[in-house]
C-alpha positions in Angstrom: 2.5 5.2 -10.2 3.3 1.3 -10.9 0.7 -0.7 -10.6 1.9 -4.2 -10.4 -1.8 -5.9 -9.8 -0.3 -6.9 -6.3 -1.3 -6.0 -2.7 0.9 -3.4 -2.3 0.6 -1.2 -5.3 -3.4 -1.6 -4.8 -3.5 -0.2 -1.4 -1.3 2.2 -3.3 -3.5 3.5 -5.6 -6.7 3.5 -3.0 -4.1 6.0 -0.6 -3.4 8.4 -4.0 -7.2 8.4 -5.4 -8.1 8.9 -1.6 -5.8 11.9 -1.3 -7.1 13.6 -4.3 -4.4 12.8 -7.0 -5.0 12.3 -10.4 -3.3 9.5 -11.8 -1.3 7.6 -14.2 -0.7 3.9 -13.4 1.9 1.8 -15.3 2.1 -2.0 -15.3 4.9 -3.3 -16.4 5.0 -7.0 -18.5 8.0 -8.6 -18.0 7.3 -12.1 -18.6 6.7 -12.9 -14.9 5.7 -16.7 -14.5 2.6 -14.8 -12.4 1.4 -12.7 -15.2 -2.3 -13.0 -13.7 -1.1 -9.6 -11.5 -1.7 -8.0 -14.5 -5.2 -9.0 -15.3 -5.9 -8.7 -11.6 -4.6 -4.9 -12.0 -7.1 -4.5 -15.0 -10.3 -5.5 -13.0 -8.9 -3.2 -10.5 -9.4 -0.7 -13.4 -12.4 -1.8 -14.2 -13.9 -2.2 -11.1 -12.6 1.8 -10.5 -14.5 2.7 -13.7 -17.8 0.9 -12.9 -18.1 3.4 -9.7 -17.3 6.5 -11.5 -13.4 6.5 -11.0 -11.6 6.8 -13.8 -7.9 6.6 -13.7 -5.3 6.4 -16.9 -3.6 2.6 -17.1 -1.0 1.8 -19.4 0.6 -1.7 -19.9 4.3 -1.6 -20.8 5.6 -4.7 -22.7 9.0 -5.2 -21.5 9.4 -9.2 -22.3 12.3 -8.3 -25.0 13.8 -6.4 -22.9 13.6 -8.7 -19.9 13.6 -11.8 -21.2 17.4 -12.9 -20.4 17.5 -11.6 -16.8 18.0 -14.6 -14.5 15.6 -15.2 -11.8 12.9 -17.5 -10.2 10.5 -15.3 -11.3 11.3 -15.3 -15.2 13.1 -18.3 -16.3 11.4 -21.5 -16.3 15.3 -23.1 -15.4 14.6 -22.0 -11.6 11.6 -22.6 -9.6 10.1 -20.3 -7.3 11.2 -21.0 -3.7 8.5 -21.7 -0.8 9.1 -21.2 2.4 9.6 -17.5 4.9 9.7 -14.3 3.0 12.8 -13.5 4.7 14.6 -16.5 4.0 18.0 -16.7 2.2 16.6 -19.1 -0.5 13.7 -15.8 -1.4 17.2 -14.2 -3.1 15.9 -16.3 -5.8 13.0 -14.4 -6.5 14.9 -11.2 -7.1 14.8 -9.8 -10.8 18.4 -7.9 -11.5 17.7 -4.2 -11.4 13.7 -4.2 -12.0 12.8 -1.1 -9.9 15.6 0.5 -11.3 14.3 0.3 -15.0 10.9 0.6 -14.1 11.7 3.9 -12.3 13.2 5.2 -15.0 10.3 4.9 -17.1 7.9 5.8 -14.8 10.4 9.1 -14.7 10.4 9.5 -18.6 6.2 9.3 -18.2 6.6 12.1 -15.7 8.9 14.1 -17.1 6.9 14.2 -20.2 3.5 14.5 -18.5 5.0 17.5 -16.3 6.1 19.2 -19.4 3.0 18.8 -21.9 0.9 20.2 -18.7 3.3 22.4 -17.0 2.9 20.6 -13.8 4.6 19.3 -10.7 4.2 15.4 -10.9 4.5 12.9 -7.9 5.7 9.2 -8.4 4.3 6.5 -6.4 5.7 3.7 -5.3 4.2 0.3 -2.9 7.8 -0.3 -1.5 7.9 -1.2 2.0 10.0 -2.4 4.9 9.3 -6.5 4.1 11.1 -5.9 1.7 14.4 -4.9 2.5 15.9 -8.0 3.5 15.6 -9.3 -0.3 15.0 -6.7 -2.5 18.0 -4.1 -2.2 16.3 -2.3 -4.6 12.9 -1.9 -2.2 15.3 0.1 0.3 15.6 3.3 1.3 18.9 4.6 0.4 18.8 2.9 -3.3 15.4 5.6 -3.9 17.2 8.6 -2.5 20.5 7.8 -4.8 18.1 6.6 -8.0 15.8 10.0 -7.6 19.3 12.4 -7.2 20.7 10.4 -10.3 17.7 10.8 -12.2 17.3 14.5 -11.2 20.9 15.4 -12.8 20.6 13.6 -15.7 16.8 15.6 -16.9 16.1 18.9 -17.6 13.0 19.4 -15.3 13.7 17.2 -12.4 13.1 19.9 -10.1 9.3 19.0 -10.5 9.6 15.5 -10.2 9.3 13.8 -7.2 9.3 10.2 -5.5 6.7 9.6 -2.7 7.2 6.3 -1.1 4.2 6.5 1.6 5.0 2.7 2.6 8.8 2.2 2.5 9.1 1.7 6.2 5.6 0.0 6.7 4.5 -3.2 7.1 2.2 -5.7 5.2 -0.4 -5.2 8.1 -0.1 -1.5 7.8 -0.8 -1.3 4.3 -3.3 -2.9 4.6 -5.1 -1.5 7.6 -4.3 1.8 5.5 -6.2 0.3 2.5 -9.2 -0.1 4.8 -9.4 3.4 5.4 -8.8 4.5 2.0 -10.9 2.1 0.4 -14.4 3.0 3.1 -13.4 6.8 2.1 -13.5 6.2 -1.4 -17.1 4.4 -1.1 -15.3 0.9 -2.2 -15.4 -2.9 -1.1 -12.5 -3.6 0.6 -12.9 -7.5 -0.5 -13.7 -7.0 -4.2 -10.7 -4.7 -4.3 -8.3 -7.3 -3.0 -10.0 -10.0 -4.8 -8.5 -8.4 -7.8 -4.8 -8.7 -6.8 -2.3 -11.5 -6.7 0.8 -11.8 -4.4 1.5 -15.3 -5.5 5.0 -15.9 -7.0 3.8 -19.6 -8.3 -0.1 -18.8 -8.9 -2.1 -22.2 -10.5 -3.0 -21.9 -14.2 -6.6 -21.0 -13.2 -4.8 -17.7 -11.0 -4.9 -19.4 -7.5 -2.1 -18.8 -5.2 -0.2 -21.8 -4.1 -0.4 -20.0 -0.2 3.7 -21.4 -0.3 5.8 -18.7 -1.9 7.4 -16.0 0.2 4.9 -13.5 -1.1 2.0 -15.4 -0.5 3.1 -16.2 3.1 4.1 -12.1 4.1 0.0 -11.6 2.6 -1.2 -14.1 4.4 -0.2 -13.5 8.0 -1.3 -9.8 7.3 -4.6 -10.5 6.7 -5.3 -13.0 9.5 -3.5 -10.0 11.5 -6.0 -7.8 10.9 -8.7 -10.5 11.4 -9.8 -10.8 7.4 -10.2 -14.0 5.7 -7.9 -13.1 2.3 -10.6 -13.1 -0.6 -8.1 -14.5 -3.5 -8.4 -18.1 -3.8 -5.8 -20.5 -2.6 -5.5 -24.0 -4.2 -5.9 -25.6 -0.6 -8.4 -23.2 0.7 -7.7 -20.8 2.9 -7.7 -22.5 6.3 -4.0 -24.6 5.2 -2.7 -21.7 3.8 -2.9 -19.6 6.7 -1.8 -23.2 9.2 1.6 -23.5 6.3 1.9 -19.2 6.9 1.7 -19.6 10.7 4.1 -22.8 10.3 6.5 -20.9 8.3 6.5 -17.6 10.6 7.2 -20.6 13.8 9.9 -22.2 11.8 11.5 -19.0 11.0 11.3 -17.6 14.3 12.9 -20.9 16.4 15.9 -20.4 13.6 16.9 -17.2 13.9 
């Protein structure tokens, strides 16, 4: 599975530890200005480890690679909008064809896992509804052509598969389902969220700015489900949630 170090892909990996699967999780470094996902994904790790979970975690470096691709979130030539995560502006934020390379990876890690184990392997993916307004690449129908085009062009395919347990949830269900995975599994529900980051324009001590798309989608989830957030916001969380609330009003009166 990829494990960004975000909300999603957490609540991910608390759903496929919860259902018994033993796991592989990538995280991908791609020179994103909010590289603290990935040391958020490695106390994650860590925090697994310390209560007897122990779960393979590879970080890919794919700056090179990357580098050149034009977005808000990996060129210091375009700042990172604020505002609704379903505004036209959040375009900004997307990173050309980022799911597709990191699927195909994640299907070359599978491929090869499935043959030196003689297998079936499962890939896992934190995609969900929020983002199909944006992300094209978050949607349903790109999945279902990627994992057919992937499956012709590998010897083996036929025991790899895609499992997308979110893709037409919400923020507020993934996390309610984190909950119960998280209370099964004997973990802290805070300390495991504590050790994400949504932000798309994070401080340089790792606190969310409570104004990018992202951080606005997390935070009306959580006050949804009655739970102060536990990552730090650089004007506490009281004005985040007033600017998230503001934004979801604003949004709402202009559609």
């Amino acid at each position: 599975m990829s494990l960004s170090g975000g909300m999603d892909s957490t609540a991910l990996l608390m759903r496929m530890l919860a259902d018994g699967y033993e796991i592989t999780c990538l995280t991908y470094d791609y020179g994103q200005k909010h590289s603290i996902e990935i040391d958020r994904a490695k106390a994650n790790i860590e925090y697994l480890r310390n209560n007897g979970i122990f779960v393979d975690h590879i970080v890919i470096d794919l700056k090179s690679a990357m580098y050149s691709l034009n977005s808000a979130l990996t060129s210091d030539e375009i700042s990172v909008p604020e505002g609704h995560y379903e505004s036209e502006q959040m375009k900004h934020t997307v990173v050309p064809n980022r799911n597709a390379i990191f699927s195909s990876i994640m299907y070359g890690h599978a491929l090869s896992i499935s043959n030196s184990e003689q297998t079936d392997v499962t890939i896992a993916l934190g995609v969900h509804s929020g983002d199909h307004e944006i992300y094209p690449d978050c949607r349903p129908e790109f999945y279902e052509a990627l994992e057919k085009a992937l499956s012709i062009g590998n010897w083996g395919s036929e025991r790899i598969s895609f499992h997308l347990p979110y893709i037409e949830g919400t923020k507020v269900s993934i996390l309610e389902d984190a909950r119960d995975s998280i209370s099964s599994l004997d973990l802290d529900f805070e300390t495991v969220f504590k050790n994400t980051n949504t932000s798309y324009n994070p401080d340089d001590t790792g606190r969310s700015s409570g104004k990018s798309g992202a951080d606005v989608e997390r935070i009306l989830a959580f006050h949804t489900i009655g739970t102060e957030d536990p990552v730090q916001y650089t004007d506490g969380w009281e004005a985040a949630l007033a600017n998230a609330q503001f934004e979801q009003r604003k949004h709402e009166e202009s559609s």
